[in-house]
Backbone as JSON, one array per atom type, in Angstrom:
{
  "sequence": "XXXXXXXXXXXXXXXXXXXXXXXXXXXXXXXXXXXXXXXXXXXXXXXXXXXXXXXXXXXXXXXXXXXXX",
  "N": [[0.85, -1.18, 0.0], [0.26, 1.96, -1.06], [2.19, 5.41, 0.86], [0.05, 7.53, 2.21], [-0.64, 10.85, 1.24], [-0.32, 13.25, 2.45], [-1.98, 16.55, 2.47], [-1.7, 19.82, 3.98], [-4.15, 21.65, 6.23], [-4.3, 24.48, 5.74], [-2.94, 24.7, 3.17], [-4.97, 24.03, 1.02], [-6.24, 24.42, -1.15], [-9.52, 24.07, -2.96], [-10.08, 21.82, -3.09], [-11.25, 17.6, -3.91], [-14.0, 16.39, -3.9], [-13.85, 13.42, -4.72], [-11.06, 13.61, -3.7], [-11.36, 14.04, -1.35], [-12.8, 11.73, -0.27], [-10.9, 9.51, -0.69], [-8.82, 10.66, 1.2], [-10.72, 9.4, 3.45], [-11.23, 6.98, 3.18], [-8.39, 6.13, 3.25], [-7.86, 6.96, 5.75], [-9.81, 4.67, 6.76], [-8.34, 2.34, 6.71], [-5.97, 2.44, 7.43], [-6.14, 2.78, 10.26], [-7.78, 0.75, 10.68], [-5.34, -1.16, 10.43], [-4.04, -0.05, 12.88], [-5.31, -0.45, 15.01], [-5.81, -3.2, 14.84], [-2.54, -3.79, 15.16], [-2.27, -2.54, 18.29], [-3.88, -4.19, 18.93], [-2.27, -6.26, 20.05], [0.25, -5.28, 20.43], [0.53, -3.17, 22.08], [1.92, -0.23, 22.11], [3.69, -0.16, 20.72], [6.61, 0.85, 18.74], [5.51, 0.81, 15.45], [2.63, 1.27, 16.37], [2.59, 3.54, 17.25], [3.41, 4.98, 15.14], [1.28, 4.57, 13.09], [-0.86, 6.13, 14.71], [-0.02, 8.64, 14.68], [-0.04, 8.44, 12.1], [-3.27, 8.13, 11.53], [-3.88, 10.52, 12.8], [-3.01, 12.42, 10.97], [-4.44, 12.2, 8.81], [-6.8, 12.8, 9.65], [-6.57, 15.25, 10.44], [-5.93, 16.33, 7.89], [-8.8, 15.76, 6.62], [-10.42, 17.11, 8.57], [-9.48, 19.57, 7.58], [-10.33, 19.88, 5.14], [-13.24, 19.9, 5.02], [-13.52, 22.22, 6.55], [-12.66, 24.53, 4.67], [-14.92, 24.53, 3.33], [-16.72, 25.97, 4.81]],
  "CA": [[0.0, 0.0, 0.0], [1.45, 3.69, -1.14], [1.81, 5.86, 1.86], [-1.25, 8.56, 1.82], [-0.5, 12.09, 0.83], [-1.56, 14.36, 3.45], [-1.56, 18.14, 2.14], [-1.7, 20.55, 5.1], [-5.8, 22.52, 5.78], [-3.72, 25.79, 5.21], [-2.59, 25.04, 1.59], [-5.57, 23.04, 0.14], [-7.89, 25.18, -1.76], [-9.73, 23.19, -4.43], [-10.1, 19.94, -3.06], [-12.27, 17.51, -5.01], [-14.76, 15.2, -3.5], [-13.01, 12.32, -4.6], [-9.77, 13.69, -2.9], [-11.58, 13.65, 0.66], [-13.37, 9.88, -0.56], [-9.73, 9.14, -1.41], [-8.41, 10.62, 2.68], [-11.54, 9.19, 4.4], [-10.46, 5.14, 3.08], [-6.74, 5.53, 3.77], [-7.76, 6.84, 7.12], [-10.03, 3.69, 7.64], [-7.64, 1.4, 6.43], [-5.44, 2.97, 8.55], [-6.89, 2.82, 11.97], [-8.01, -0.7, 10.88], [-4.09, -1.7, 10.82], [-3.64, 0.29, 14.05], [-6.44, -1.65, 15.75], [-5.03, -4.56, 15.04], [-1.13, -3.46, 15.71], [-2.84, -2.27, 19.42], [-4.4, -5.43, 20.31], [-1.23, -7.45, 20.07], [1.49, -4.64, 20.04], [0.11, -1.69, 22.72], [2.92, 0.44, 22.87], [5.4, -0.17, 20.05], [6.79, 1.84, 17.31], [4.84, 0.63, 14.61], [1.43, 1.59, 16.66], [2.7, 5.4, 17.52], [3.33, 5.69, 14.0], [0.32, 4.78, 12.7], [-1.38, 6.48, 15.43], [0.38, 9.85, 14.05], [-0.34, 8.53, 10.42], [-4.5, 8.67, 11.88], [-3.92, 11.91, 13.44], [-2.57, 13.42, 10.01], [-5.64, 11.89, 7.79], [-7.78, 13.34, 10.38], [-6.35, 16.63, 10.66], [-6.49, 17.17, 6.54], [-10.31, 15.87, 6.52], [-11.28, 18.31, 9.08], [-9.38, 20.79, 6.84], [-11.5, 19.76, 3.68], [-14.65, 20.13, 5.53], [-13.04, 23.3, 6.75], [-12.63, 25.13, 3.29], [-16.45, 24.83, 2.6], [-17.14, 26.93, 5.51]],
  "C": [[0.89, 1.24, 0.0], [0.94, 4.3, 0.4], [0.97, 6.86, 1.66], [-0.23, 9.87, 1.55], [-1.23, 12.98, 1.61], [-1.18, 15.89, 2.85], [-2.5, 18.83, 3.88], [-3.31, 21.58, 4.98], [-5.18, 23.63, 5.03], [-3.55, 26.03, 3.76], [-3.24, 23.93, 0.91], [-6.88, 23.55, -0.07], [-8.16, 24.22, -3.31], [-9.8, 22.04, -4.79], [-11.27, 19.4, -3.17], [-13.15, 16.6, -3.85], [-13.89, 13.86, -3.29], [-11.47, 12.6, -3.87], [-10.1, 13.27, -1.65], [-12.06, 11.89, -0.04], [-11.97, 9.19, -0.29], [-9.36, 9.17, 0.56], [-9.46, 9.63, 3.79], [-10.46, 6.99, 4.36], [-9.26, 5.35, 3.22], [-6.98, 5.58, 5.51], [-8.64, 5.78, 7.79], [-9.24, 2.67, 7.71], [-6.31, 1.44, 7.49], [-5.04, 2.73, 10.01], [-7.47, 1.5, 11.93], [-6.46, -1.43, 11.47], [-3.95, -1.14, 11.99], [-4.01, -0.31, 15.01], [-6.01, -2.61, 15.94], [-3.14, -5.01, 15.66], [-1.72, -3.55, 17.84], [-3.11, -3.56, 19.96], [-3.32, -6.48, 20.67], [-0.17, -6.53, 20.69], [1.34, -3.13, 20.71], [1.5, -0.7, 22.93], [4.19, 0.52, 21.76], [5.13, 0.73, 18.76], [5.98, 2.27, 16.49], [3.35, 1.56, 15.15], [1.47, 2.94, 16.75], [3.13, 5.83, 16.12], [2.24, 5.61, 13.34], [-0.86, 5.5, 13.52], [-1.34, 8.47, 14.77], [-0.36, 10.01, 12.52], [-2.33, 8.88, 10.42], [-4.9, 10.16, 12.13], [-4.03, 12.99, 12.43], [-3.58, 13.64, 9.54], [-6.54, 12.77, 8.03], [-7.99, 14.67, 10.53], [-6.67, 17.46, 8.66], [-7.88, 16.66, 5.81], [-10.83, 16.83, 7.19], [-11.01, 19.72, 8.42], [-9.94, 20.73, 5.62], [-12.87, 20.19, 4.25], [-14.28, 21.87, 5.83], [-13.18, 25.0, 5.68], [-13.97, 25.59, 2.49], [-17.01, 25.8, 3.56], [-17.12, 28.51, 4.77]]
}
């Protein structure tokens, strides 16, 4: 799996539908692997990075929603 492409809320004027469709499934796919890292693996590397990699997804969906305001 490619790693996602997070662009920052600040510099993302013009984003399409399918771009957020596109952030929403990496960030479930995401947080599915984290889920599963977590129940075996509470605490290691792997989980605080994908934990960050959730955080990012999350942070440039609320900045798509953001933009329509």
């Amino acid at each position: 799996m490619a790693k996602p492409v997070v662009k920052p809320a600040s510099s993302s004027p013009g984003w399409t539908f399918e771009e957020f469709r596109e952030l929403v499934g990496k960030l479930r796919v995401v947080s599915d692997i984290l889920a599963r890292e977590l129940a075996s693996h509470s605490g290691s590397k792997k989980a605080e990075k994908l934990s960050r990699e959730c955080h990012d997804l999350s942070v440039a969906i609320v900045g798509f929603w953001g933009q329509a305001a």
